[in-house]
N, CA, C and O atoms as CSV, one atom per row, in Angstrom:
chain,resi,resn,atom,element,x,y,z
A,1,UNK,N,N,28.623,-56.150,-15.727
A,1,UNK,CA,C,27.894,-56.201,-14.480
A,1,UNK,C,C,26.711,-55.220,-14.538
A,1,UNK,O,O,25.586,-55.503,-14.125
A,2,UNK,N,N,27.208,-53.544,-15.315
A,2,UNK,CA,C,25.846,-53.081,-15.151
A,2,UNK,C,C,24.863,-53.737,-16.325
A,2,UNK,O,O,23.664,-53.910,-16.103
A,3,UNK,N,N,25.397,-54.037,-17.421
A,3,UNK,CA,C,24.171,-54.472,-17.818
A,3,UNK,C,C,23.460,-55.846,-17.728
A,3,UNK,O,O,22.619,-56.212,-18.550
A,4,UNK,N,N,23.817,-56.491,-16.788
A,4,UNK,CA,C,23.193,-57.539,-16.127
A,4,UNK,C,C,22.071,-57.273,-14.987
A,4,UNK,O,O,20.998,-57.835,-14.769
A,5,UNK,N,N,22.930,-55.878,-14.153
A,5,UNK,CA,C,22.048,-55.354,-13.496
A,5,UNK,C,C,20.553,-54.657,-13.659
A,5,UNK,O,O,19.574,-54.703,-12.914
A,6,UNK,N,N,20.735,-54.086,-14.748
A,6,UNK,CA,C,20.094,-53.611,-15.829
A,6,UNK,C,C,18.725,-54.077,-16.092
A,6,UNK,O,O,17.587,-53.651,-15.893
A,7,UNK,N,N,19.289,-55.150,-16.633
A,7,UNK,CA,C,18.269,-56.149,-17.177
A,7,UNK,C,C,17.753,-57.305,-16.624
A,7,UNK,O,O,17.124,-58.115,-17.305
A,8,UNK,N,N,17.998,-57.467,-15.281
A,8,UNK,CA,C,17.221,-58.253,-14.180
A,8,UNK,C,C,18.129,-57.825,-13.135
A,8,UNK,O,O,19.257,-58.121,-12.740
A,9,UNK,N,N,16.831,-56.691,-12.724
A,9,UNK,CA,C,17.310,-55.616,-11.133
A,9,UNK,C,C,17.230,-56.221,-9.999
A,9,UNK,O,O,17.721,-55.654,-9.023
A,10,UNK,N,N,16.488,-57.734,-9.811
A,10,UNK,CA,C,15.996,-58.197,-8.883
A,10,UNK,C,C,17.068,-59.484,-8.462
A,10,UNK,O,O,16.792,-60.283,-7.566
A,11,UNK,N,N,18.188,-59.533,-9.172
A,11,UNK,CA,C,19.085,-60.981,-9.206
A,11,UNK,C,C,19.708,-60.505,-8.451
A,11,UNK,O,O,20.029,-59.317,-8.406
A,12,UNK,N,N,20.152,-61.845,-7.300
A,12,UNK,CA,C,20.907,-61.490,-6.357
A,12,UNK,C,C,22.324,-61.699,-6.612
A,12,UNK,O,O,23.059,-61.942,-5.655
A,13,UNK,N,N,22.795,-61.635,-7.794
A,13,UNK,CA,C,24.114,-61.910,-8.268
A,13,UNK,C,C,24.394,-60.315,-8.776
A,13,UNK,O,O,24.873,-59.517,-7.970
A,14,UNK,N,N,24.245,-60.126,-9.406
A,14,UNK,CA,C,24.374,-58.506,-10.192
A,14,UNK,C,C,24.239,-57.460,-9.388
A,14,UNK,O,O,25.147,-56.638,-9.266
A,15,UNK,N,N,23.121,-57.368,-8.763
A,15,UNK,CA,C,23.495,-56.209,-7.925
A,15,UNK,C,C,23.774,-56.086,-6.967
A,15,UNK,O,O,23.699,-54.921,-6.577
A,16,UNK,N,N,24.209,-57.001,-6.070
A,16,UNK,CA,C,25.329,-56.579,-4.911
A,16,UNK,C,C,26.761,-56.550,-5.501
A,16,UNK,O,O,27.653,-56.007,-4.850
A,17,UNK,N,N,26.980,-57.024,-6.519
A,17,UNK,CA,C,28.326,-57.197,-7.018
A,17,UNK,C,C,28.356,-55.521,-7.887
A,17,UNK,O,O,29.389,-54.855,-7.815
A,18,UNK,N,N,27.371,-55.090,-8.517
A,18,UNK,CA,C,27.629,-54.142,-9.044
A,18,UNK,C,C,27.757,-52.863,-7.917
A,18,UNK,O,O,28.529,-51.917,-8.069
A,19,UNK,N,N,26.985,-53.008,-6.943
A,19,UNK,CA,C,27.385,-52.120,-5.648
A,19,UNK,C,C,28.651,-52.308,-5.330
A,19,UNK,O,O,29.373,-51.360,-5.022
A,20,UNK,N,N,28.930,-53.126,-5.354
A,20,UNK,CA,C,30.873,-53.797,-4.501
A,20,UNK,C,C,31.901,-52.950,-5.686
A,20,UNK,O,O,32.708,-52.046,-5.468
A,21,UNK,N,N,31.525,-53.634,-7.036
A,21,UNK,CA,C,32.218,-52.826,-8.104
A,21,UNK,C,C,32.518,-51.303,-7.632
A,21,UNK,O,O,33.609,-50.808,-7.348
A,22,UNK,N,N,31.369,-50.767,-7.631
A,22,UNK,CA,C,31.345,-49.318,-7.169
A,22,UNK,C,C,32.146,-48.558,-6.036
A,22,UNK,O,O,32.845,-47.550,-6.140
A,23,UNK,N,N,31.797,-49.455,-4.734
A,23,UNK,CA,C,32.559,-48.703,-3.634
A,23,UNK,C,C,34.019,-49.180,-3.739
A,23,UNK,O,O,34.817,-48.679,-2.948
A,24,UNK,N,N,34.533,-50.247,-4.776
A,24,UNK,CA,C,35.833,-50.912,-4.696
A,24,UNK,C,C,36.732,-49.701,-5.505
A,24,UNK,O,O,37.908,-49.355,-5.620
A,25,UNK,N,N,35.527,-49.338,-5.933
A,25,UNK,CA,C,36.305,-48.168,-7.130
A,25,UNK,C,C,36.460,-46.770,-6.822
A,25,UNK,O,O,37.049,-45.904,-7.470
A,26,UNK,N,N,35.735,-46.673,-5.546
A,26,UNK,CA,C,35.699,-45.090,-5.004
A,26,UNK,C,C,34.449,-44.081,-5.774
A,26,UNK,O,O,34.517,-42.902,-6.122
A,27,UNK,N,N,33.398,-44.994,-5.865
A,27,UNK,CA,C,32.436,-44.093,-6.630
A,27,UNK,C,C,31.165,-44.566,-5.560
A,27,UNK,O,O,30.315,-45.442,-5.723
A,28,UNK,N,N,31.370,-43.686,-4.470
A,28,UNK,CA,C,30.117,-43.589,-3.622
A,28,UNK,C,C,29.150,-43.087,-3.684
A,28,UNK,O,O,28.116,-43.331,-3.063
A,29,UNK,N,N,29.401,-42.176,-4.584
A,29,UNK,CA,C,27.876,-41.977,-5.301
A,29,UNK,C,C,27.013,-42.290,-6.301
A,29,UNK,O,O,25.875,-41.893,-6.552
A,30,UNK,N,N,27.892,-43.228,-6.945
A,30,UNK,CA,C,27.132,-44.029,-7.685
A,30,UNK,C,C,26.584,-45.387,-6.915
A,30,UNK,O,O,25.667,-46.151,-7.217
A,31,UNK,N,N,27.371,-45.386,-5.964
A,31,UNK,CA,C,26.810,-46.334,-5.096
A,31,UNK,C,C,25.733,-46.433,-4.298
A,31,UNK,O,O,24.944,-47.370,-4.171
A,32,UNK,N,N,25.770,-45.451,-3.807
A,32,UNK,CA,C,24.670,-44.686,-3.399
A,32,UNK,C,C,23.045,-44.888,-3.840
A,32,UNK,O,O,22.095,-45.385,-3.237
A,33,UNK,N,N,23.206,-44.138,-5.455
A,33,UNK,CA,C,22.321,-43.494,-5.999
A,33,UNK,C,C,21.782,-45.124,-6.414
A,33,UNK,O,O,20.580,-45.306,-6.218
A,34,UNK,N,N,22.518,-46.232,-6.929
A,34,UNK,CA,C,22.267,-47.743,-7.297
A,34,UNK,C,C,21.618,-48.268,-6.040
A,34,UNK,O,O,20.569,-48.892,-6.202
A,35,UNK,N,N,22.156,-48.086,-4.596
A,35,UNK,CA,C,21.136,-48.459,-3.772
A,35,UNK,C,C,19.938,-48.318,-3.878
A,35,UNK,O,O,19.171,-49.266,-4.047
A,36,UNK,N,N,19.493,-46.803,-3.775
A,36,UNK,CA,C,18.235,-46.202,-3.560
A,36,UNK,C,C,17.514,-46.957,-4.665
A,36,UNK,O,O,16.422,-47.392,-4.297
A,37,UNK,N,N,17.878,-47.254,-6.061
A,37,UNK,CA,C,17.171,-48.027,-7.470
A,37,UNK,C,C,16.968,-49.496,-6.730
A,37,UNK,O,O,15.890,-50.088,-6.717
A,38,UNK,N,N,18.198,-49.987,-6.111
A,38,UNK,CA,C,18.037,-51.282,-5.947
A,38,UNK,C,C,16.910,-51.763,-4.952
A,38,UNK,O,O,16.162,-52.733,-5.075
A,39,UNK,N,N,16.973,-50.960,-4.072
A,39,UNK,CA,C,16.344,-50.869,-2.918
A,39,UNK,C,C,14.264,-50.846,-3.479
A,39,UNK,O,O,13.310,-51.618,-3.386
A,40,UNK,N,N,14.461,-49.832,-3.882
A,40,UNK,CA,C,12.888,-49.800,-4.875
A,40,UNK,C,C,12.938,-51.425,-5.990
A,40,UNK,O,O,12.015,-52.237,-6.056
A,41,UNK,N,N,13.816,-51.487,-6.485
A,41,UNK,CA,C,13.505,-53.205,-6.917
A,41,UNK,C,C,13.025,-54.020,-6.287
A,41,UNK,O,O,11.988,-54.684,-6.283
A,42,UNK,N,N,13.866,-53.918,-5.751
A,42,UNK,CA,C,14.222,-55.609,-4.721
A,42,UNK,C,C,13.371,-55.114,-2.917
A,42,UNK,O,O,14.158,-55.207,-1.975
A,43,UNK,N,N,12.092,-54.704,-2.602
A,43,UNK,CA,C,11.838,-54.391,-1.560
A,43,UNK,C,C,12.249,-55.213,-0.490
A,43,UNK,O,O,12.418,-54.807,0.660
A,44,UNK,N,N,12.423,-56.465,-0.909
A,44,UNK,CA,C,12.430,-57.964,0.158
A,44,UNK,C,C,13.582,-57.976,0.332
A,44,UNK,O,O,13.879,-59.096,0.747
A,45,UNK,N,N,14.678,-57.177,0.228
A,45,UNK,CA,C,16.216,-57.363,0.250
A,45,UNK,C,C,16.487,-55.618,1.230
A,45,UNK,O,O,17.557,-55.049,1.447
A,46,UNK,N,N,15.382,-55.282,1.541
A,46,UNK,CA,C,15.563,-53.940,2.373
A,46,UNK,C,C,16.658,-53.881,3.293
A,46,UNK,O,O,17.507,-52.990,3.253
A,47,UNK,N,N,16.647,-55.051,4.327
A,47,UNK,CA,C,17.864,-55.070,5.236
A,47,UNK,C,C,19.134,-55.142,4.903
A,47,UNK,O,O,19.917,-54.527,5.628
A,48,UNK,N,N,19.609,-55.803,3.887
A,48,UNK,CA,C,20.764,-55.725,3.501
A,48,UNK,C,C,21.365,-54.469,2.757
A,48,UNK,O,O,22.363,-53.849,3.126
A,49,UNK,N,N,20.466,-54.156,1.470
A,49,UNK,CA,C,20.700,-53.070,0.685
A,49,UNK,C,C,20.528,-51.953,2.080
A,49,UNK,O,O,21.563,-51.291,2.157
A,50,UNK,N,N,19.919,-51.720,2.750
A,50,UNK,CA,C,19.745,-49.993,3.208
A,50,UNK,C,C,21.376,-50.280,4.633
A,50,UNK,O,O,22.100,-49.417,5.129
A,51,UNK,N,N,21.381,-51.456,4.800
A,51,UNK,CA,C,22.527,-51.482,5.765
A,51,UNK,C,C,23.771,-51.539,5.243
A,51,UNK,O,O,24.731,-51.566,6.013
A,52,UNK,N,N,23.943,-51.563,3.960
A,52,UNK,CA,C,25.291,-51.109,3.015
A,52,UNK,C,C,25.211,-49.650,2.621
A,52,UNK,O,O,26.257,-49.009,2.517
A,53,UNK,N,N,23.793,-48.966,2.346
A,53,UNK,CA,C,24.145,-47.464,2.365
A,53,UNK,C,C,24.457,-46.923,3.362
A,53,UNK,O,O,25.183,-45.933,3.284
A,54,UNK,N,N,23.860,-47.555,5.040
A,54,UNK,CA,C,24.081,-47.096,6.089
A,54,UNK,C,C,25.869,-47.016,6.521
A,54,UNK,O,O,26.473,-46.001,6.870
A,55,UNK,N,N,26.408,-48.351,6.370
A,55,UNK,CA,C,27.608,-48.167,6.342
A,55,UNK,C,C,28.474,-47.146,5.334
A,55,UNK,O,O,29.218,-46.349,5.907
A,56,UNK,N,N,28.441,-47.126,4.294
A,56,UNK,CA,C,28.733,-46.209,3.448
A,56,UNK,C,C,28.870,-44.604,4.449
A,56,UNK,O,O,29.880,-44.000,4.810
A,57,UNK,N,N,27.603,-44.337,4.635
A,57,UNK,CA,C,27.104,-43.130,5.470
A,57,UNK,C,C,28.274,-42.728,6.410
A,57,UNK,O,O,28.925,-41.684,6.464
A,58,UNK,N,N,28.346,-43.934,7.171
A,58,UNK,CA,C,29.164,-44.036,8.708
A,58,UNK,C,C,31.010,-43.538,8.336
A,58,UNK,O,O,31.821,-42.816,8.916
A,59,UNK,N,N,31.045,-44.461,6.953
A,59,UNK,CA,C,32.493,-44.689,6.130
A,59,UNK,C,C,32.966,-43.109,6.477
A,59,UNK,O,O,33.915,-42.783,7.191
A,60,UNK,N,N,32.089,-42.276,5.807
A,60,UNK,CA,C,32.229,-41.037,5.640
A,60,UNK,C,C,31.993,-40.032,6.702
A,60,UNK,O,O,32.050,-38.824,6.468
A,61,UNK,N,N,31.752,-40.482,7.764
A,61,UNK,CA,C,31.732,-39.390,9.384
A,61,UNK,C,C,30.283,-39.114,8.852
A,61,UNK,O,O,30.735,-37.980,8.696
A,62,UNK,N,N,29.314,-39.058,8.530
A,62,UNK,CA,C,28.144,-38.966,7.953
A,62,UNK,C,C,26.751,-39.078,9.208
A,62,UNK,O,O,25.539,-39.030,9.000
A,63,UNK,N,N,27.466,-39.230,10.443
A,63,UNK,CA,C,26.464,-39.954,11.166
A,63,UNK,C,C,24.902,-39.768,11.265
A,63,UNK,O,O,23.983,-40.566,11.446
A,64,UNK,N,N,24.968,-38.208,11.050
A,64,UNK,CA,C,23.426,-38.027,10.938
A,64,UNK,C,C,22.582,-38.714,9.834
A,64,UNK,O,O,21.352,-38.716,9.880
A,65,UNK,N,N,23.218,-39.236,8.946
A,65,UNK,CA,C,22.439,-40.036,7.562
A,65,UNK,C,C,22.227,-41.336,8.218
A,65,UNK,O,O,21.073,-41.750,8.319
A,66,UNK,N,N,23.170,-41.997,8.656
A,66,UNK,CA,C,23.567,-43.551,9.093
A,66,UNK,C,C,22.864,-43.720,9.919
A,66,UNK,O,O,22.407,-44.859,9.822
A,67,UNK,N,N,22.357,-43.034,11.015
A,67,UNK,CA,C,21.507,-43.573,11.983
A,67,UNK,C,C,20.056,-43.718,11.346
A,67,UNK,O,O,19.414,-44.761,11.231
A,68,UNK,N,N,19.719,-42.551,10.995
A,68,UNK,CA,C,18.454,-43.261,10.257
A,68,UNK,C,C,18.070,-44.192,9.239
A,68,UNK,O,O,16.977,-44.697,8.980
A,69,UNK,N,N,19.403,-44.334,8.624
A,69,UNK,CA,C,18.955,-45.827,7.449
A,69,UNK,C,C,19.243,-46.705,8.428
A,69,UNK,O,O,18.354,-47.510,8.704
A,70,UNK,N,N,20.383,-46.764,9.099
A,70,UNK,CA,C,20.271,-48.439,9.867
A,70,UNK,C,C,18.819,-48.478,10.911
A,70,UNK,O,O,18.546,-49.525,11.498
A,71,UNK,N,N,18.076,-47.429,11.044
A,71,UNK,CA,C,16.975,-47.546,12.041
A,71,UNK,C,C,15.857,-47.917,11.196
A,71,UNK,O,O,14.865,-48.583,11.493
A,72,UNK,N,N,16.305,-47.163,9.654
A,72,UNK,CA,C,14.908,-47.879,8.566
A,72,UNK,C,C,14.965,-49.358,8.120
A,72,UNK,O,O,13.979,-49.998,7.754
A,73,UNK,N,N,16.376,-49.884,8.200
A,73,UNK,CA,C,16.687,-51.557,8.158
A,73,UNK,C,C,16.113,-52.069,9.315
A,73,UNK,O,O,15.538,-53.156,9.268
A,74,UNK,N,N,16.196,-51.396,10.408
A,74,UNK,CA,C,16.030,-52.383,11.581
A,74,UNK,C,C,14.306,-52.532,11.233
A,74,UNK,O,O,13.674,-53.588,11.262
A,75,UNK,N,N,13.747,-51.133,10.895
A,75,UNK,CA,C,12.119,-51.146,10.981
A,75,UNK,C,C,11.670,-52.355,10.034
A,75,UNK,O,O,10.703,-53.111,10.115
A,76,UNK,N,N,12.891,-52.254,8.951
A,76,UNK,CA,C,12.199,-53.148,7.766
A,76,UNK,C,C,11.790,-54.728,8.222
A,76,UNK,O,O,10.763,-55.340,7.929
A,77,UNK,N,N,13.393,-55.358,9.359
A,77,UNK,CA,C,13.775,-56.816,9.626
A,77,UNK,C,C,14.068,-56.050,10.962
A,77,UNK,O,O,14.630,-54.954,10.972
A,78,UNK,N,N,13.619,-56.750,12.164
A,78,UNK,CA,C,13.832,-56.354,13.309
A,78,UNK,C,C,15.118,-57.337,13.731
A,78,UNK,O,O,15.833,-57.165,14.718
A,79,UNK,N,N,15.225,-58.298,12.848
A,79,UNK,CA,C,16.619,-59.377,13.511
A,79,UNK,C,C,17.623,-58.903,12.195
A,79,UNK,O,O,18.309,-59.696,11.551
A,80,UNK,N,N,17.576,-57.995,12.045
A,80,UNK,CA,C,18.559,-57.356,10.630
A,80,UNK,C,C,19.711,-57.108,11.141
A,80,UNK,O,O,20.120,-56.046,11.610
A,81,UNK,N,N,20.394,-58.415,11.015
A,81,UNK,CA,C,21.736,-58.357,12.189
A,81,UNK,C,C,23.030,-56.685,11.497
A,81,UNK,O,O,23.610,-55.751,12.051
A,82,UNK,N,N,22.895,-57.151,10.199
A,82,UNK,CA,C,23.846,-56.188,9.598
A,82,UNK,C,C,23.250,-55.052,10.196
A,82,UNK,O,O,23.783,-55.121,11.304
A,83,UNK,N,N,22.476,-53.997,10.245
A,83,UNK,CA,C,21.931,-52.854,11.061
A,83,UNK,C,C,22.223,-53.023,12.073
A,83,UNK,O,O,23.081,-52.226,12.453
A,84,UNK,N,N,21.815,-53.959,13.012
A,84,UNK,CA,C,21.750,-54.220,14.759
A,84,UNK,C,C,23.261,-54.067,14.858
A,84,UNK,O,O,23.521,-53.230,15.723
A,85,UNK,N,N,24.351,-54.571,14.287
A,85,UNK,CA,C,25.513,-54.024,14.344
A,85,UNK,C,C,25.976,-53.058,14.147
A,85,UNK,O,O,26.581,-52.348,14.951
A,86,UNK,N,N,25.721,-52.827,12.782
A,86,UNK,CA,C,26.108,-51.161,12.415
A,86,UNK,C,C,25.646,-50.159,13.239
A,86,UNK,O,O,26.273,-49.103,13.317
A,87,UNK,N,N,24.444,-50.380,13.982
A,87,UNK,CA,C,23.990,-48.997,14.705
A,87,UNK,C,C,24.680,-49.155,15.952
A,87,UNK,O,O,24.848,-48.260,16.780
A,88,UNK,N,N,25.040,-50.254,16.035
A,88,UNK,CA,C,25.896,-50.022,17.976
A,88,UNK,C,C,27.447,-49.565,17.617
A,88,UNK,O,O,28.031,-48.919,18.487
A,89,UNK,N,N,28.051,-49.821,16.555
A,89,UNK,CA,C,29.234,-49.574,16.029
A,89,UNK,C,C,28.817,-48.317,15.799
A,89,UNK,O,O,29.791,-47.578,15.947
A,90,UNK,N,N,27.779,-47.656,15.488
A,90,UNK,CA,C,27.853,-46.003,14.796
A,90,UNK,C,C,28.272,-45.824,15.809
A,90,UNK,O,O,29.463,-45.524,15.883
A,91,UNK,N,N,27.223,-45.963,17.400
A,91,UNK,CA,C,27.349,-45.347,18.292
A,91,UNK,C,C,29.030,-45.230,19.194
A,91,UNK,O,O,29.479,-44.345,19.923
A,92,UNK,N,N,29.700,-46.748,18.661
A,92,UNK,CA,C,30.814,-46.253,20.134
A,92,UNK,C,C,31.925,-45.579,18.855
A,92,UNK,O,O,33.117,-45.295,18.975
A,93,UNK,N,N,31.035,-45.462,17.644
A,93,UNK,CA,C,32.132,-44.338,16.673
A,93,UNK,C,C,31.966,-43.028,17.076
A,93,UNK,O,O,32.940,-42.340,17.379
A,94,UNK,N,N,31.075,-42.699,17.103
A,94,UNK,CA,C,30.463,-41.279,17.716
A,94,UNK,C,C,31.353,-41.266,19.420
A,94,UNK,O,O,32.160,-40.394,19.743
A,95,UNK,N,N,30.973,-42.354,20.233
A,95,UNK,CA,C,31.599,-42.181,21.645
A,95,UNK,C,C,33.060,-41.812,21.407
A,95,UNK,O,O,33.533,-40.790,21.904
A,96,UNK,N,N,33.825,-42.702,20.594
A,96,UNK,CA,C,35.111,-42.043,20.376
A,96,UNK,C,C,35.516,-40.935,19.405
A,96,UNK,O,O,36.704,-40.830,19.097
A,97,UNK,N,N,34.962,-40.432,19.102
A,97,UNK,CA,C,35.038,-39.339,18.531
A,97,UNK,C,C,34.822,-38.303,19.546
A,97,UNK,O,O,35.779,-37.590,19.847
A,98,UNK,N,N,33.853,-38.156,20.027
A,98,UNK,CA,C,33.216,-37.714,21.670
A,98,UNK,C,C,34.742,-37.132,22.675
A,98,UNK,O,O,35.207,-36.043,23.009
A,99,UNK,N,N,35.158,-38.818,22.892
A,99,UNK,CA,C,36.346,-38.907,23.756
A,99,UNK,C,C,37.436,-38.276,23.053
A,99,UNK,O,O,38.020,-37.429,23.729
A,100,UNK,N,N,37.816,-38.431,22.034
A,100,UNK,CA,C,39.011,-37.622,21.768
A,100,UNK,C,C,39.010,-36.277,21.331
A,100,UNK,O,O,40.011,-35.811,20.786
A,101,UNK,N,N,38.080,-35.665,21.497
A,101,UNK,CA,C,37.619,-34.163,21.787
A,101,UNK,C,C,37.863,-33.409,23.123
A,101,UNK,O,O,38.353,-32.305,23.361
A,102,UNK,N,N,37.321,-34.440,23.954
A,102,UNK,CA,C,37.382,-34.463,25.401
A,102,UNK,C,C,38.825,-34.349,25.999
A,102,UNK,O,O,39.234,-33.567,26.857
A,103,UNK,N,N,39.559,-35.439,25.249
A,103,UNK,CA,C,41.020,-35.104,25.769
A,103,UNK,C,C,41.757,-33.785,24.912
A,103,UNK,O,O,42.977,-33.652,25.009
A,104,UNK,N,N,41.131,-33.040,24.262
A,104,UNK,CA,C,41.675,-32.023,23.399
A,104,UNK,C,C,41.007,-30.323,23.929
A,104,UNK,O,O,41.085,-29.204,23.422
A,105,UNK,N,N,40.329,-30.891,25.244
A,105,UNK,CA,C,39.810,-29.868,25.872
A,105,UNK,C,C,40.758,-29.347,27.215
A,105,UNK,O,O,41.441,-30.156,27.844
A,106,UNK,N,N,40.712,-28.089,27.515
A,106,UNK,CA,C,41.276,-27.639,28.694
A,106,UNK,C,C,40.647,-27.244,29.725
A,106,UNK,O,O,41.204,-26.839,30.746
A,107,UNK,N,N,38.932,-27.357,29.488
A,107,UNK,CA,C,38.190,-26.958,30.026
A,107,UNK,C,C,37.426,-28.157,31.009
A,107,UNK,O,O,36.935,-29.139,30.451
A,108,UNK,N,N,37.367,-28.031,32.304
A,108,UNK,CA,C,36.933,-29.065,33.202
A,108,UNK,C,C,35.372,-29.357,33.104
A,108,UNK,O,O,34.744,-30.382,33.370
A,109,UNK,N,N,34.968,-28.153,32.649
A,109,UNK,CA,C,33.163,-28.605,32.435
A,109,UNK,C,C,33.288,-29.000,31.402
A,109,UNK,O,O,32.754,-30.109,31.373
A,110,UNK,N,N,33.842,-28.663,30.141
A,110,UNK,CA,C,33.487,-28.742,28.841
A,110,UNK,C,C,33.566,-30.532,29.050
A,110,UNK,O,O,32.628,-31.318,29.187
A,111,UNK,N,N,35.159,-30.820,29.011
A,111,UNK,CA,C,35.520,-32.139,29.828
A,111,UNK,C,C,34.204,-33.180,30.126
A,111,UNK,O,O,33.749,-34.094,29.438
A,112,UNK,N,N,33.814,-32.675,31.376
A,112,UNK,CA,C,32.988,-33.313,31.992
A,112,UNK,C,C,31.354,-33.629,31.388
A,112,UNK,O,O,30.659,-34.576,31.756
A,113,UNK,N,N,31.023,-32.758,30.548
A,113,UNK,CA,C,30.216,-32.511,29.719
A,113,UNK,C,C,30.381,-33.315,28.379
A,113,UNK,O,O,29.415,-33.722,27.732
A,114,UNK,N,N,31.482,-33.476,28.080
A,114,UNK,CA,C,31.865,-34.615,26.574
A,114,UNK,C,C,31.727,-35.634,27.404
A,114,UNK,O,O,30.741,-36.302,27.091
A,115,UNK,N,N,32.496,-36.190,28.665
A,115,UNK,CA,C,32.549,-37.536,29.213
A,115,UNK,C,C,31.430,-38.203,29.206
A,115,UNK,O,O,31.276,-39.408,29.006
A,116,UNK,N,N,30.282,-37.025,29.532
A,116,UNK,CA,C,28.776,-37.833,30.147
A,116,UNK,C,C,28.215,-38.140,28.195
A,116,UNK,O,O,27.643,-39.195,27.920
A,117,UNK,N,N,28.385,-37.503,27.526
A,117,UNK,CA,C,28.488,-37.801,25.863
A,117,UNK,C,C,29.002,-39.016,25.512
A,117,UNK,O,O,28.266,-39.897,25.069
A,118,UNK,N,N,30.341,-39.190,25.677
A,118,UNK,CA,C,30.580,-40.410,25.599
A,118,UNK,C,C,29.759,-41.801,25.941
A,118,UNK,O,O,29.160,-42.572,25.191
A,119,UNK,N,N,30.000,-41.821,27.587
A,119,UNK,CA,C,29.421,-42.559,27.939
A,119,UNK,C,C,27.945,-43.001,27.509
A,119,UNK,O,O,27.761,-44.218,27.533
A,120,UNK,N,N,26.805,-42.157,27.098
A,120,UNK,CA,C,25.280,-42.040,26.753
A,120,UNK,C,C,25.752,-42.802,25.226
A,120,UNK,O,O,25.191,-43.889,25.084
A,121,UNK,N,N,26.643,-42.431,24.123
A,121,UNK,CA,C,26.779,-43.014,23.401
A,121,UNK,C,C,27.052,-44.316,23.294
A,121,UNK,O,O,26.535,-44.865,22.321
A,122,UNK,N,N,27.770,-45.038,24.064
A,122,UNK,CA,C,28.377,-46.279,24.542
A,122,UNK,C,C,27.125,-46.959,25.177
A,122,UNK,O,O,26.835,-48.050,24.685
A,123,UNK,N,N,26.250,-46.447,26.296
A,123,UNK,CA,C,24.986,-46.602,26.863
A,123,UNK,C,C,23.945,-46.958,25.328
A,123,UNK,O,O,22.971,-47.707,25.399
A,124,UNK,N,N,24.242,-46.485,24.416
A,124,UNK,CA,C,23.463,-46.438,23.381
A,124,UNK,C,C,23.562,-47.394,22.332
A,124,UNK,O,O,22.813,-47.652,21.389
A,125,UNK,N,N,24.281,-47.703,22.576
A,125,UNK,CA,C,25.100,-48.789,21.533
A,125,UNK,C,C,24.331,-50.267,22.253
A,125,UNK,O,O,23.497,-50.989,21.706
A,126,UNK,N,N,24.798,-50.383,23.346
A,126,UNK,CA,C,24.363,-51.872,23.990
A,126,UNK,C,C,23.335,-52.533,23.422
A,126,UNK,O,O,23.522,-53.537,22.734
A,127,UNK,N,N,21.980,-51.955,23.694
A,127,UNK,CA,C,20.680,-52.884,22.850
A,127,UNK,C,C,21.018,-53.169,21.624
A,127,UNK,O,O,21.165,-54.336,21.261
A,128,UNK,N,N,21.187,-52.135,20.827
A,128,UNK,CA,C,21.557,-53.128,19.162
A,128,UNK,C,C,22.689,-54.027,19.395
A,128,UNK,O,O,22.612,-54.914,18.545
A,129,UNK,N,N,23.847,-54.236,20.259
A,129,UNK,CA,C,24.637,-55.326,20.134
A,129,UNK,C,C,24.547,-56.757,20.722
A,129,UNK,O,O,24.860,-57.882,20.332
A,130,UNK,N,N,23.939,-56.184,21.914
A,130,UNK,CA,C,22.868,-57.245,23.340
A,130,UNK,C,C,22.316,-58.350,21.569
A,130,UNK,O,O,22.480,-59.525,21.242
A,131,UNK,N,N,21.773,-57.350,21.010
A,131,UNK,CA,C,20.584,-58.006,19.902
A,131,UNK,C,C,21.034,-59.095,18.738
A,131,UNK,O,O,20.396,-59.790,17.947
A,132,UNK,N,N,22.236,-58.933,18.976
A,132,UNK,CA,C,23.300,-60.061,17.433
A,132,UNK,C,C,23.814,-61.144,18.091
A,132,UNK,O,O,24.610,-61.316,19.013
A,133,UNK,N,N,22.997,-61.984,17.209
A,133,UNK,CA,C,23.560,-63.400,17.590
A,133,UNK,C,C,25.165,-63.888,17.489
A,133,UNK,O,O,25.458,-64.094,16.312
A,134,UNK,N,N,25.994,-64.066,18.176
A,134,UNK,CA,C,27.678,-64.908,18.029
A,134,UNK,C,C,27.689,-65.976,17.581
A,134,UNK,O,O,27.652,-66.947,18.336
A,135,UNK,N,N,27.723,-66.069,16.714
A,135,UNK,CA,C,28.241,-67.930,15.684
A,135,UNK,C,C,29.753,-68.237,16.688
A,135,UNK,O,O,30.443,-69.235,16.476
């Protein structure tokens, strides 16, 4: 697979499969680092490739990375459904993460202060999901 990849970077057979190889195997940073190559190949395949590193990102509690690649997919393909999902999913990941902090608090402001967090996250999520078409 890599040396198929290798030797024609631009086939859409080889290198998503050699990415899949990778994260199937627990080598996210080689996965990673093959995006960023693939990604410079294949420019016309931006939405897909940067919305598999984005997930990757998310995989890993990573959120500060993930929001900005799924926002550089969306810039790339504005109907880049894989992004338009992933970024409303970052967000109600973040909201629950948010919330179960919130219930791990004893503090009524602190509390009240994660809740309105939550919620803004969840608030945040809507447009990218409003945005994906349902088959």
């Amino acid at each position: 697979m890599n040396d198929g990849a290798k030797k024609f970077p631009g086939n859409k057979y080889f290198t998503p499969n050699l990415i899949n190889e990778f994260i199937r195997g627990g080598k996210t940073a080689e996965a990673m680092a093959y995006l960023d190559q693939a990604i410079a190949n294949d420019p016309s395949n931006t939405c897909e490739l940067i919305g598999v590193k984005a997930s990757l990102y998310a995989e890993q509690k990573n959120y500060a990375s993930a929001e900005p690649a799924y926002l550089q997919a969306i810039a790339a393909d504005a109907n880049c459904e894989k992004a338009l999902e992933g970024l409303g999913v970052l967000y109600i990941l973040q909201a629950q993460d948010v919330k179960e902090k919130a219930g791990q608090t004893n503090s009524r402001s602190e509390q009240a202060q994660l809740d309105k967090q939550t919620a803004d996250f969840y608030q945040k999520s809507l447009p990218y999901l409003e945005n994906i078409e349902i088959c």
